[in-house]
N, C-alpha and C positions, 0 to 999 in steps of 0.2 A: 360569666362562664356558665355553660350547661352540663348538667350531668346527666346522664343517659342510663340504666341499666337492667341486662339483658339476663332475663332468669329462667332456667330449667333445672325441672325435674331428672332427678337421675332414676336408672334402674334401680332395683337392688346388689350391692355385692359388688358395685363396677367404680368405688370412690377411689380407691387404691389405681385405677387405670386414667381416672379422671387426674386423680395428684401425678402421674407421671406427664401427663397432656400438658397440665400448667407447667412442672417443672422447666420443659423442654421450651417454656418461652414463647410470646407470640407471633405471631407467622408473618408479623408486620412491625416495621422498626416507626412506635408510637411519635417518638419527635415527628418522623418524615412527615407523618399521615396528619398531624396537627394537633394530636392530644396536647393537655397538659398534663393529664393522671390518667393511671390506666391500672386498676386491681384486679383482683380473681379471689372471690369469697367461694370457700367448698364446705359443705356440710355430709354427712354420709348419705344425704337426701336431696341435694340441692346445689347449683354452683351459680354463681352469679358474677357477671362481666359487667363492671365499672367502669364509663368509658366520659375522661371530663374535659373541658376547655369549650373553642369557639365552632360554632357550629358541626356539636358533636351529631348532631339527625343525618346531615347531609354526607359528611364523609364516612358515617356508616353503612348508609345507602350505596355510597360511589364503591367501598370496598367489598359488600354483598352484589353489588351488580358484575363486579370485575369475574367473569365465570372463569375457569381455568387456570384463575392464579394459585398463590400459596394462602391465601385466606379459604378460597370457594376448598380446596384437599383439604386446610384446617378441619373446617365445617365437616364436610364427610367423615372425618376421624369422629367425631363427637355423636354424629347421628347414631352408633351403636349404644352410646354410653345414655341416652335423654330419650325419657318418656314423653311424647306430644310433641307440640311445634314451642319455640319457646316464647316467651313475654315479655314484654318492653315495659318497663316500671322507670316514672319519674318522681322526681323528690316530691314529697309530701313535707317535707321538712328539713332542714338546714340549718346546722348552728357553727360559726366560727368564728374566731378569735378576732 
């Protein structure tokens, strides 16, 4: 399994609009697209997408490439709330049961 995850900076003051973005769920039904897991870590500074299972690189790519779907509007919602472009962080470390 790969985990993938995807990290930006928030503005300041815009975490309360960030928590209503997660609330509303993501813009893609995770079974379809192949996850196995799929979280959303927010800090008042920072939110971070978790994205795990089998060839998590490629169907991230195939869902950023899709322009004009409901992912590519996702994204534009977000680009008010993130300072910079965001980061692609892979595990440096792994512990399970």
């Amino acid at each position: 399994m790969q985990r993938i995850a995807i990290v930006a900076r928030l503005k300041p003051g815009v975490e309360e609009r960030a928590a209503e973005l997660i609330q509303a769920g993501p813009p893609f039904d995770p079974r379809e697209r192949g996850f196995d897991r799929h979280a959303v870590y927010l800090s008042a500074d920072e939110i971070v997408f978790v994205f795990e299972g089998r060839e998590v690189e490629w169907i991230l790519d195939e869902m950023v490439d899709e322009l004009g779907g409901r992912v590519a509007h996702a994204l534009a919602a977000w680009e008010d709330l993130v300072l910079g472009p965001p980061r692609i962080a892979r595990p440096a470390y792994v512990w399970e049961r």
